[in-house]
N, C-alpha and C positions, 0 to 999 in steps of 0.2 A: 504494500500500500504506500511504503513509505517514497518509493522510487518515483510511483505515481504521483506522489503530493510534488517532489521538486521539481517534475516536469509538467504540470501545468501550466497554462498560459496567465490562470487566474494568479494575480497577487494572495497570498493567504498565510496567516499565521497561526500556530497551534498554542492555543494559552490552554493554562492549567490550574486549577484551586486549590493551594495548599498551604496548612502554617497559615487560613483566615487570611488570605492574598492571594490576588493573582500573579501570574507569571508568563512568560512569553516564553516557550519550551523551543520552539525551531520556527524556520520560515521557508519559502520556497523562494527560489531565485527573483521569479516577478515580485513579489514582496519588496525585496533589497535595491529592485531596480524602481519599484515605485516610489519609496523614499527615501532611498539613499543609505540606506544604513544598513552597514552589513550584518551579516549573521552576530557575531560577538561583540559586540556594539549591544543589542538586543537582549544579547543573556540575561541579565543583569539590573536593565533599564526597566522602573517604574512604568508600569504599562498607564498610568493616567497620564501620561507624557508624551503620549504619543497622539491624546485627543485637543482639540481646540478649545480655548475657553473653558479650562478647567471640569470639563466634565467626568467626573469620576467612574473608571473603567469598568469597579461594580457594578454603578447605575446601567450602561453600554449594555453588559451581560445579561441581565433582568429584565432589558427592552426587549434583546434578540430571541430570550430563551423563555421569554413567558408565552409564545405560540409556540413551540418547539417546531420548523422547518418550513415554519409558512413569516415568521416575521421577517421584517425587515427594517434597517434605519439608514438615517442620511444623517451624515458628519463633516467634518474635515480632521485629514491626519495632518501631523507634523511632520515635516519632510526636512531632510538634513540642511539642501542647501538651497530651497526654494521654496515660495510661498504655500503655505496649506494649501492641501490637495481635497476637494470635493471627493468623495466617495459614499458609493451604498455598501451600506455591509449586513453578512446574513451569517450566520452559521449552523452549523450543526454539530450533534453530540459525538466526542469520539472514547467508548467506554474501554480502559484499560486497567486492569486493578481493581486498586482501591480507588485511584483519583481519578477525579471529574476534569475532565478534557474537555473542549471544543476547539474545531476548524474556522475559524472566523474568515470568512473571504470576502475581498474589499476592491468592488468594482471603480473604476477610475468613472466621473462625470464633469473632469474637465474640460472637454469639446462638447457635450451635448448641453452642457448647464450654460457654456459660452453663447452654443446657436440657438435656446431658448430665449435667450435675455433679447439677442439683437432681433429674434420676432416676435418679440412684443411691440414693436415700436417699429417695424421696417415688415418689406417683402421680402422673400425668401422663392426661388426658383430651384437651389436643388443644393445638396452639400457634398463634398468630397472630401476625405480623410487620405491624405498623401504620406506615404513615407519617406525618408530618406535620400533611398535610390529613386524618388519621384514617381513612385506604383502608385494605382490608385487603391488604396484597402477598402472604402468604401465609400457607395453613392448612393444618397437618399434623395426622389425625388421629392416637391413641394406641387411647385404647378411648373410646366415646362411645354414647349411645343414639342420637344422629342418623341418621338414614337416609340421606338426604340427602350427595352427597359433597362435600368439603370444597373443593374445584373452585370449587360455586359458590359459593363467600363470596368470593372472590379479587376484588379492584378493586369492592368496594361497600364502601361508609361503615359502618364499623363499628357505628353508630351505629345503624343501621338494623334489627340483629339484639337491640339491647336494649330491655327494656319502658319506657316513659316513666317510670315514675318510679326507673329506674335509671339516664338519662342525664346528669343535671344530676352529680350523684354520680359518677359512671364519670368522666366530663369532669373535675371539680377535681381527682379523684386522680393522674389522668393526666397534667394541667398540674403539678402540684405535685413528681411523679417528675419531670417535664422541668425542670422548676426548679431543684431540689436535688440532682439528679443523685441521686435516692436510687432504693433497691426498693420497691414501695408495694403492699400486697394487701388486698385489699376484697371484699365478700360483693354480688351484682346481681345482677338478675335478664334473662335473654335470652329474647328472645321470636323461633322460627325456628317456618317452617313452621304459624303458628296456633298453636302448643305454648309454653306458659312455663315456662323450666329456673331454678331455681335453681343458679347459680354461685357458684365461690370463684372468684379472680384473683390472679395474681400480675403486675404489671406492672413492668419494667427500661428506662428508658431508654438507648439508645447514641449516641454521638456520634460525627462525625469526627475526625481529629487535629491540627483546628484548633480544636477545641472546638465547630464547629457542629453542633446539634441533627440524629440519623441519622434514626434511628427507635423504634419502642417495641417489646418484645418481649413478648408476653401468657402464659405459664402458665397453661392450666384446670385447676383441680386436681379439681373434684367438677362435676359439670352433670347434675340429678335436675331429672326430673320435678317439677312443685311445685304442690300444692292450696294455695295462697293463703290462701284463706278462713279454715282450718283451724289453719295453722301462724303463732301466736302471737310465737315467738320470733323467724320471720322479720322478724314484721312491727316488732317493736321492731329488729331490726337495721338496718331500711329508715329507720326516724323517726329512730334518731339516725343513721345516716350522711346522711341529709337536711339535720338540724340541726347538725350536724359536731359532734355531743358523745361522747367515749370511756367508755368503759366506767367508768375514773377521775372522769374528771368528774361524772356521773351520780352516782357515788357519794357526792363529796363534798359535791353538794348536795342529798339527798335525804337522805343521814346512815345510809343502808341499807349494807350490808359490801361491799367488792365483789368477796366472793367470791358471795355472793346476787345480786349483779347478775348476774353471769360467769355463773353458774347457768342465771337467768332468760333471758339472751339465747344460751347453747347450746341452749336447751331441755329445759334437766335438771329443771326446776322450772316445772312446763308450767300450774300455776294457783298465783302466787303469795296470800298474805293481804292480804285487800282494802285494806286502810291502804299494803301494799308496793305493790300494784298504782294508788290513787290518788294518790301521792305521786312513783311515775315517768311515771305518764301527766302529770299535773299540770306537770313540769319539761321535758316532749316537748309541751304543749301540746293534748293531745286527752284524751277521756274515756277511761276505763279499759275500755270495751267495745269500744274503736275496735283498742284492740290482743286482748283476752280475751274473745271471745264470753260465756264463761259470767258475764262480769259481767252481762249483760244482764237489764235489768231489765223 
């Protein structure tokens, strides 16, 4: 059983009641990567030390084990090197002996408690759970035009669902949230199924609670349809997030307001005056037809 417990995927700990206290007898490796703390670190350690806000571990055990295998509770653990961790935790009885055991296992609800909170207040079109090497571990529809079920994007490079000239783009933003440990959203385009969607994104990096790199959590917030060709202000949001220049920047050096920028790259101001439009195409590098048709000459 015991081989069984270290290789699960669940994080889980085995506390024990004895000497009128608990104890934290072993852990399985997800445990140690959930929060950081190794096996003997744990031996030893006051298991109310481990809950947020001084909740007593007793108390914990009496919540879990008053249904026995149907209860359940939401907490946060203490992590070594990273802020309290959101988790559900359930257990069950493990009878040895004399002593009263239990399996305590402690699901992680740091990505779903993240993309609850931002729909209360926003849309949501669908979520993706990114790993590392940039697989997609999981995708939940919301509302979407896709046909297509969301099944199969599971374990393909995410990478693969974007147009070419949104991956170089998608890529820095992504490394750059892994970096700083920040939120980062950015406008790309996906290409599924033969079909190109214009997307918004919202990307979160999570970590272990050792501070090693988890995963990334994606927010779709919009994914239209998109004629290319036609849509102008796309196409300036594409050239500067290619050339990594902001909306500010642009402004400062072209000397244009930017609230007329902001304008121009919503699409509020869908044929700027030619001086405005050679003067931003000019500081992106390309002629002023390459982003407004009707410049064409």
């Amino acid at each position: 059983m015991y081989n069984i417990f270290y290789m699960l995927d669940d994080p889980m700990m085995i506390v024990e009641f004895e000497h009128n206290r608990w104890y934290v007898r072993d852990v399985n490796d997800a445990f140690t990567l959930l929060t950081g703390y190794k096996n003997n670190e744990l031996s030893d350690i006051d298991p109310d030390s481990l809950l947020k806000d001084g909740l007593p571990f007793h108390h914990l055990m009496t919540l879990l084990t008053e249904e026995e295998g149907d209860s359940s509770f939401e907490w946060e653990l203490i992590a070594r090197l990273t802020a309290p961790i959101p988790v559900k935790l359930t257990c069950r009885k493990l009878q040895e002996d004399s002593l009263t055991g239990y399996i305590v296992s402690c699901k992680d609800l740091s990505e779903p408690n993240w993309i609850d909170d931002f729909a209360q207040e926003n849309q949501i079109v669908m979520t993706l759970s990114v790993s590392e090497q940039y697989r997609i571990m999981d995708a939940k529809r919301y509302y979407t035009p896709l046909k297509q079920r969301t099944s199969s994007l599971v374990n393909q490079c995410m990478f693969d669902f974007v147009a070419e000239d949104s991956v170089k783009p998608l890529r820095r933003v992504m490394d750059n949230a892994r970096k700083n440990g920040i939120e980062e959203q950015m406008e790309l385009r996906m290409s599924i199924n033969d079909k190109t969607y214009l997307a918004s994104a919202l990307i979160k990096p999570f970590y272990y609670g050792n501070k090693t790199f988890r995963s990334f959590s994606i927010i779709i917030t919009e994914l239209n349809l998109h004629a290319q060709d036609e849509d102008s202000s796309y196409k300036l949001r594409m050239l500067m997030l290619n050339k990594n220049i902001s909306a500010t920047s642009l402004a400062q050096s072209t000397l244009i307001s930017l609230t007329t920028i902001s304008k121009i790259r919503n699409g509020k101001i869908k044929k700027p005056q030619r001086l405005t439009a050679e003067l931003i195409a000019g500081e992106l590098g390309v002629k002023p037809e390459s982003i407004w048709s009707s410049f064409k000459r």
